[in-house]
C-alpha positions as CSV (number, residue, x, y, z in Angstrom):
1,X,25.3,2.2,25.1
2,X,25.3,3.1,21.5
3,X,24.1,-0.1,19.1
4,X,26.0,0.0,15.7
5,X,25.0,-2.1,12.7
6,X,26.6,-5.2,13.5
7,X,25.5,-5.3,17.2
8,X,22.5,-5.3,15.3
9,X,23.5,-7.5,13.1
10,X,23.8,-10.0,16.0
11,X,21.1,-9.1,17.6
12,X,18.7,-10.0,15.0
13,X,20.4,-13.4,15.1
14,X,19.6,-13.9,18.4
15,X,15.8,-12.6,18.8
16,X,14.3,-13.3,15.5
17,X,12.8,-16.8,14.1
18,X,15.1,-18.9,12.0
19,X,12.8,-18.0,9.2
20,X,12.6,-14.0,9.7
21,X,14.9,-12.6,6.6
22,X,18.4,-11.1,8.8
23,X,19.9,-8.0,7.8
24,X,23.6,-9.7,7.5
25,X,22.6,-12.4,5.2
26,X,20.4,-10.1,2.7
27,X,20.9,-10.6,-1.0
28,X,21.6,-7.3,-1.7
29,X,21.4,-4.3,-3.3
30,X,21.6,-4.0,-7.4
31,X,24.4,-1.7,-7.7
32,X,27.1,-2.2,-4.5
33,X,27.6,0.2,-2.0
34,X,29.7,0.7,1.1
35,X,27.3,-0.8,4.7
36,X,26.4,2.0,6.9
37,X,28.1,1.9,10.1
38,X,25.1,2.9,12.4
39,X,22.2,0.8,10.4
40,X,21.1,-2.2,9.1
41,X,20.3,-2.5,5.3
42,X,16.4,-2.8,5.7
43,X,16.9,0.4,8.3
44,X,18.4,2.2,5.3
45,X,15.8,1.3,3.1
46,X,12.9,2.3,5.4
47,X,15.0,6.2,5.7
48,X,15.4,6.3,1.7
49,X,11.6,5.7,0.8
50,X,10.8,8.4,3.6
51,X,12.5,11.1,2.2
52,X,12.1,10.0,-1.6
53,X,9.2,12.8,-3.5
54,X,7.3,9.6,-4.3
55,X,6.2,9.1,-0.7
56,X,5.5,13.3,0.2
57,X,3.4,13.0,-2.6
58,X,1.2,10.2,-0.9
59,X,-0.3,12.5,1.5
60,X,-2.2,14.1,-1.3
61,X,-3.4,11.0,-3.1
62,X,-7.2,9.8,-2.6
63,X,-7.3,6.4,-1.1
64,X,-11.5,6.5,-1.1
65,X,-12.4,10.3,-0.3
66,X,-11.1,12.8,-2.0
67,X,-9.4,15.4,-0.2
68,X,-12.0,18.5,-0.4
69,X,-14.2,15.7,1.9
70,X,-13.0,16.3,4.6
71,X,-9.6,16.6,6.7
72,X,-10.0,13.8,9.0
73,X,-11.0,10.7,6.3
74,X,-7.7,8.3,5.1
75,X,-5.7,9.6,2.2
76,X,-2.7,7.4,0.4
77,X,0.0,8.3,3.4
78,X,-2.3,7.8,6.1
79,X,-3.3,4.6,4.9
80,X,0.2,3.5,4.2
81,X,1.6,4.9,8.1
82,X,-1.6,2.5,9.3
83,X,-0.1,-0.6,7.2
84,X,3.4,0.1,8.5
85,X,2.1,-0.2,12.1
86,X,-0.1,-2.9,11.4
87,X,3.1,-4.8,9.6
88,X,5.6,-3.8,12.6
89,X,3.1,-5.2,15.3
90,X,2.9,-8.8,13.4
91,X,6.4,-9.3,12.7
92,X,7.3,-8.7,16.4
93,X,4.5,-10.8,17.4
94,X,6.2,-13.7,14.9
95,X,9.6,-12.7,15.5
96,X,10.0,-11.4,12.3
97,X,12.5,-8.3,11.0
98,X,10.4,-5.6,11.6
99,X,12.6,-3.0,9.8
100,X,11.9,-5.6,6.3
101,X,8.5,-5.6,7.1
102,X,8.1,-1.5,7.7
103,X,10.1,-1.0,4.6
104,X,8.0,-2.7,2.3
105,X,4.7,-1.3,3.9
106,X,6.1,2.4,3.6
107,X,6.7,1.8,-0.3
108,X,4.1,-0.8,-1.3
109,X,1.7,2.5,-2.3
110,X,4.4,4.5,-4.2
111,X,3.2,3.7,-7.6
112,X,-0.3,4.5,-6.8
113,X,-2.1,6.7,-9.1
114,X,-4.3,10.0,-7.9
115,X,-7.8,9.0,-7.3
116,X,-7.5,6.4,-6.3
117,X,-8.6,2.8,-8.1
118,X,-10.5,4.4,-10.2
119,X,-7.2,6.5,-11.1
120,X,-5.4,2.8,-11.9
121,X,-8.5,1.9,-13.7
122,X,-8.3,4.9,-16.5
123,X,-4.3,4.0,-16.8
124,X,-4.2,1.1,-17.1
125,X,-7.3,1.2,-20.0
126,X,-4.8,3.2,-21.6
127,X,-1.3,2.1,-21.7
128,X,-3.3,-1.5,-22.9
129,X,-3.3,-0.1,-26.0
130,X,0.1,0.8,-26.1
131,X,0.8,-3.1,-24.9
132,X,2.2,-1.8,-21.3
133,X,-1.0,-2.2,-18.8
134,X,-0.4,-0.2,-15.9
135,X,-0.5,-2.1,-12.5
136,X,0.4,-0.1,-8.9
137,X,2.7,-2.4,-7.9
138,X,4.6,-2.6,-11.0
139,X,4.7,0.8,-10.8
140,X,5.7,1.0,-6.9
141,X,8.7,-1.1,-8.4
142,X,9.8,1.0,-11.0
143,X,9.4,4.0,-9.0
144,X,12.5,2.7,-6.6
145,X,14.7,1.2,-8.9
146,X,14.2,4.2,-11.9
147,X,12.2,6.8,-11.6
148,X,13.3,8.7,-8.3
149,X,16.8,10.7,-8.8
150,X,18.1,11.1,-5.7
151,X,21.6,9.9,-6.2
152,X,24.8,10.6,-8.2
153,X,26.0,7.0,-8.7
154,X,22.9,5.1,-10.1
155,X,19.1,5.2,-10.3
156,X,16.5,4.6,-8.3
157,X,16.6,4.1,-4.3
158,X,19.3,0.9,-5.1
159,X,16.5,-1.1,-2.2
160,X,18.1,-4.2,-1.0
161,X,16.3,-7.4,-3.2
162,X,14.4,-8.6,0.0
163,X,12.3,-4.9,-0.3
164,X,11.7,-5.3,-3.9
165,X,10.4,-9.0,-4.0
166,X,8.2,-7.7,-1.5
167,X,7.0,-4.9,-3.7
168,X,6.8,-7.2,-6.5
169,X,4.8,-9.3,-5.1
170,X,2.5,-7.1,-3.2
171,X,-1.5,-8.6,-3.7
172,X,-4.0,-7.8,-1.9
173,X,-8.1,-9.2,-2.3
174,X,-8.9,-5.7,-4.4
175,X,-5.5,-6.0,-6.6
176,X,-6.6,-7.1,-10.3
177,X,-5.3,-8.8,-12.4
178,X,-3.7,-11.6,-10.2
179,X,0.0,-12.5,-10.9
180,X,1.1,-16.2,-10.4
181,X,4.3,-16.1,-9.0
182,X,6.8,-18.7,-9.3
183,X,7.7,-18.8,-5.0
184,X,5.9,-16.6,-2.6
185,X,8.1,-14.5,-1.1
186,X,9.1,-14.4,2.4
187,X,7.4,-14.4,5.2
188,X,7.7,-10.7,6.0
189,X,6.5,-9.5,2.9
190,X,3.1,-11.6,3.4
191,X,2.8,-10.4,6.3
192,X,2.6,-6.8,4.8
193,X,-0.1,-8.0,2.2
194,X,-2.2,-8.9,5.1
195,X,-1.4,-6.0,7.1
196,X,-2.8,-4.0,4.2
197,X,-5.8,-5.7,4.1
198,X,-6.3,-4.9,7.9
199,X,-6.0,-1.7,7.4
200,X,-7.9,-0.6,4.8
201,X,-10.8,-2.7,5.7
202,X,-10.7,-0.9,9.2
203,X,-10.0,2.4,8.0
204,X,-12.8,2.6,5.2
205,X,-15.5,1.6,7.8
206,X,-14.4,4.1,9.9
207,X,-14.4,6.7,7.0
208,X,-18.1,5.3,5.5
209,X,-19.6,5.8,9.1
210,X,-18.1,9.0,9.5
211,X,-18.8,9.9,6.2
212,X,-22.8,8.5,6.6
213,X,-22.1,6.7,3.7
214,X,-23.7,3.3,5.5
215,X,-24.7,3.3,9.6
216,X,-24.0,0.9,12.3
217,X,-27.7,-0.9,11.8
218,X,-25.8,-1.7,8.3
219,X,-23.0,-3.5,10.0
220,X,-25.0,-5.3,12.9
221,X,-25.5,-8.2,10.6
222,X,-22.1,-9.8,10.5
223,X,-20.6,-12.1,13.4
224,X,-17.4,-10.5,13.4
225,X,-18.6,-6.8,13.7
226,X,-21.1,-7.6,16.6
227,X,-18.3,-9.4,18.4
228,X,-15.7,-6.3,18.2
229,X,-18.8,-4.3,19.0
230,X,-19.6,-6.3,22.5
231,X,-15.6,-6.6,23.4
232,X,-15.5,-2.9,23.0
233,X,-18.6,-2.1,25.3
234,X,-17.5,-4.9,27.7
235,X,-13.8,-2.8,27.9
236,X,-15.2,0.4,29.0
237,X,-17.9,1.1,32.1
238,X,-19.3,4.6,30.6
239,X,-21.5,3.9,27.5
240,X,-19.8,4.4,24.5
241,X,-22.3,6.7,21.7
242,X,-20.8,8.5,18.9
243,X,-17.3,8.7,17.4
244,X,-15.9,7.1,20.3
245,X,-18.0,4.1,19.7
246,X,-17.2,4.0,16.1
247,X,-13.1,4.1,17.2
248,X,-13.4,1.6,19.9
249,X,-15.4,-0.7,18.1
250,X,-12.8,-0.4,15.2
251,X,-9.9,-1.0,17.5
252,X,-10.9,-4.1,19.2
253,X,-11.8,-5.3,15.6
254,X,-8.1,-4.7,14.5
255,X,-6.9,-6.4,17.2
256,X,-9.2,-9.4,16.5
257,X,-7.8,-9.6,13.3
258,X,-4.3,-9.5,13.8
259,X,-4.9,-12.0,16.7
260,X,-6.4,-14.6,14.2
261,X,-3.5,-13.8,11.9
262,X,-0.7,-14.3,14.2
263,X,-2.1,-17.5,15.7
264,X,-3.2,-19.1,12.4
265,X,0.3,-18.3,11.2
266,X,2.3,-19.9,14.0
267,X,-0.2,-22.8,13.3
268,X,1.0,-22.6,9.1
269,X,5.0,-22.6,10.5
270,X,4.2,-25.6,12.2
271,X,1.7,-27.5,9.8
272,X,4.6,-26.5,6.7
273,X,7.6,-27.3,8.7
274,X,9.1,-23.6,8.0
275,X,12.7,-23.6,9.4
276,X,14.1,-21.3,7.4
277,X,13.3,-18.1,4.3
278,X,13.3,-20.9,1.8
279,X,10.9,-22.9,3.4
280,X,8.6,-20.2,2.8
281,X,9.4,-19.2,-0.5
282,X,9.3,-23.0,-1.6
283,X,6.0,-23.6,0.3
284,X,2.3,-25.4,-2.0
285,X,0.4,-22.5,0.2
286,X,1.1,-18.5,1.5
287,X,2.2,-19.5,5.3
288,X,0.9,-16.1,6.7
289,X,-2.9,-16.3,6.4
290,X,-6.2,-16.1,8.2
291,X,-8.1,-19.0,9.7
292,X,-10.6,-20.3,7.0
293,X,-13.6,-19.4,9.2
294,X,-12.3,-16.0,9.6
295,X,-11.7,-15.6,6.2
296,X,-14.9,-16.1,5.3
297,X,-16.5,-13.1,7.8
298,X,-13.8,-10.6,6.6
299,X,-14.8,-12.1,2.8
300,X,-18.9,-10.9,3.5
301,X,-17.5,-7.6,4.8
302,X,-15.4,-6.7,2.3
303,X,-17.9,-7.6,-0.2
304,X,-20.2,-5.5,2.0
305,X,-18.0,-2.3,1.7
306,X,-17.4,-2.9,-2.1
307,X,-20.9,-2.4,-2.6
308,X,-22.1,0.2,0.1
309,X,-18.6,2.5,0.1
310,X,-16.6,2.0,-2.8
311,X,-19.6,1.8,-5.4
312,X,-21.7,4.2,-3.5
313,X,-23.3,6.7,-5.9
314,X,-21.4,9.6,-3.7
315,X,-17.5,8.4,-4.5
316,X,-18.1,6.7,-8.0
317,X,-19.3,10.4,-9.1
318,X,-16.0,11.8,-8.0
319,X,-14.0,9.3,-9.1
320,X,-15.2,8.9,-12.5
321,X,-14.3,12.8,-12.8
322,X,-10.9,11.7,-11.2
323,X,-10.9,8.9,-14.4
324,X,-11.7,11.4,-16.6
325,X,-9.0,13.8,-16.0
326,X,-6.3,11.1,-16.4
327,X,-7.7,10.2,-19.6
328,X,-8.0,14.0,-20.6
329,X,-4.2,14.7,-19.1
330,X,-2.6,12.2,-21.3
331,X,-4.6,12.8,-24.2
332,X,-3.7,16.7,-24.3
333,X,0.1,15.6,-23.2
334,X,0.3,12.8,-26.2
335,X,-1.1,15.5,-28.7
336,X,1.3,18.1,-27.7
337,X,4.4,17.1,-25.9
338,X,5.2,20.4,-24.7
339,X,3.0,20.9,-22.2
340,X,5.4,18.3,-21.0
341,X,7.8,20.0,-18.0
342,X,11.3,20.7,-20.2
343,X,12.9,17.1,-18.5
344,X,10.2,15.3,-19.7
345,X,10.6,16.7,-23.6
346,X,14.0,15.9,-23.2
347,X,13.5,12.2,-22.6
348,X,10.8,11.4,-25.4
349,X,13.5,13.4,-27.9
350,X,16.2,11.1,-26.7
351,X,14.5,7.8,-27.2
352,X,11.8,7.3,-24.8
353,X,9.0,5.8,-25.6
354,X,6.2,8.9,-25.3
355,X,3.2,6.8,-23.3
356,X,5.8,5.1,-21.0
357,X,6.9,8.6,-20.0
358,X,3.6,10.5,-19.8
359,X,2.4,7.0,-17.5
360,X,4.8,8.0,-15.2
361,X,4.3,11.9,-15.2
362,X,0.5,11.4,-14.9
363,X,0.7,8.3,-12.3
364,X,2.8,10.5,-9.8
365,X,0.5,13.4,-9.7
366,X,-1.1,14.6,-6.4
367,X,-5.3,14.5,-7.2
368,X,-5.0,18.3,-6.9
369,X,-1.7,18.5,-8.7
370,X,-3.6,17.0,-11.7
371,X,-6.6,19.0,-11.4
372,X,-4.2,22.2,-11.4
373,X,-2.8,20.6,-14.6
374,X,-6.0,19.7,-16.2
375,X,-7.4,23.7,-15.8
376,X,-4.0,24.9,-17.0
377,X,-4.9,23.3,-19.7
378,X,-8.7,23.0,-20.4
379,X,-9.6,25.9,-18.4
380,X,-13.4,24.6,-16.4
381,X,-14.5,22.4,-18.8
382,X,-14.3,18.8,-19.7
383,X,-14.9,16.7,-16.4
384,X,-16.6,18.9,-13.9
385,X,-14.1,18.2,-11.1
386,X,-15.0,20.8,-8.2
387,X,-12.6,24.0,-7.6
């Protein structure tokens, strides 16, 4: 039996939640094209951000460590693939449109600087001076509807609107400044916000224990931990030690988390009265969320892992090399505009404005795409970043 789109079409009608976003009734794409007869429109999404250059380059952008680390910790992609499946597993749970929800996680990183925060950080402390503060997900945004060339008849990846009001409203807990939106946006792209948070939570403890950055004595202290902990021991008969521990405990605190989420979710659709997408757009409070008591664990562990892991002595060193670059990049490339690839010259001479444009170069670079570039041109000195 071969499904084409609108068996799909009506199939989504009849399995997902009055309030899941359907394929059929999307709002669209900003320049019209011709429907593809085999896929949905959030299908054809998902397939255009995999093959744009904006999400290869992921796999070579820090999300904590740095790649000479180590090959096994999280970089940009990884973290991304680990939202997508985090996002995927909800929606199905909530009989949401999976394919919306995978879309959005697959591109919320895009526009993600190399090195991470800290990367963002030395940006966007530039282009405020130039009045154009740098934010990632303003960037993710721009980076589908201008910046990627991948088609003859306009720019951009021409996403349907459903994908980039999820982009643009993409917030996570670490995400500063906040933006106060006038609706939320659907449920499916909140779902993805949460999803994120999941992850990286997850995957940074993994990476800070393997990395030895904090030990399990650190983590002992909070409820939520010690319960994964005991769940995972109670799963298995052979004592788990090492990094089989470390995984198992990790996995049964994932699930514990998307549990909570789904549950306290289905209890927000009812408490809300959600029937349908603008229910939840027109809603006083985000429907997807956490219970409040489980809020408040993941709250003292994330503070936890802002101290111990992301300000640890060992990653702020190398990030702050990472900030420093940046800045050194777009100072050389400001002063002298032809170290600027030949495309790049050509759009400042025809009317672009120069920091917009070396923003974008320098905010697509790999880390060691931009270390390459920073030797070219400083040769060893300037910010010690290792060879």
């Amino acid at each position: 039996m071969i499904l084409k789109r609108q068996q799909l079409e009506k199939n989504e009608e009849k399995i997902l939640a009055p309030y899941a976003c359907k394929s059929a009734k999307s709002l669209g794409r900003n320049y019209k094209e011709k429907e593809d007869e085999n896929r949905i429109a959030f299908q054809r999404d998902r397939d255009r951000i995999i093959h744009s250059k904006s999400f290869r380059r992921l796999q070579e952008k820090t999300q904590v460590f740095v790649a000479y680390e180590g090959d096994h910790y999280r970089n940009r992609l990884t973290h991304t693939m680990e939202v997508s499946q985090i996002s995927r597993d909800v929606a199905r749970e909530l009989g949401l449109n999976e394919d919306l929800a995978e879309a959005i996680a697959l591109a919320h990183d895009l526009g993600h600087t190399p090195f991470g925060h800290f990367g963002e950080q030395a940006l966007n402390k530039i282009m405020v001076k130039f009045g154009a503060p740098f934010e990632h997900n303003n960037q993710s945004r721009r980076i589908v509807e201008l910046i990627e060339k991948l088609y003859p008849d306009f720019p951009g990846l021409n996403l349907t609107k459903e994908v980039i009001d999820g982009l643009i409203k993409h917030q996570t807990a670490y995400d500063q400044p906040k933006t106060k939106f006038e609706t939320f946006p659907h449920l499916e792209a909140q779902i993805v916000n949460l999803a994120d948070s999941i992850a990286y939570i997850n995957h940074d403890i993994d990476d800070g224990l393997r990395g030895k950055i904090f030990e399990f004595s650190d983590l002992n202290k909070f409820p939520l931990w010690k319960k994964a902990a005991a769940a995972a021991k109670k799963s298995h008969k052979k004592e788990l030690e090492g990094g089989v521990l470390r995984s198992r405990v990790i996995s049964k605190l994932i699930s514990l988390m998307i549990d909570d989420l789904v549950k306290q979710t289905e209890k927000n659709i009812k408490k809300y009265k959600i029937r349908k997408v603008e229910d939840v757009k027109k809603c006083k409070a985000a429907v997807a969320s956490f219970s409040k008591s489980f809020e408040e664990e993941i709250v003292k562990i994330r503070d936890f892992l802002m101290k111990k892991f992301y300000m640890s002595p060992r990653i702020k060193e190398r990030m702050e090399m990472g900030m420093q670059t940046i800045e050194k990049l777009f100072e050389a490339y400001f002063g002298d505009t032809k170290l600027l690839p030949p495309k790049l010259q050509h759009w400042i001479e025809t009317g672009e404005r120069r920091a917009i444009v070396i923003k974008d170069y320098i905010a697509g670079m790999t880390d060691s795409y931009a270390e390459r570039e920073h030797r070219k041109i400083y040769g060893n000195k300037g910010t010690g970043v290792p060879l």
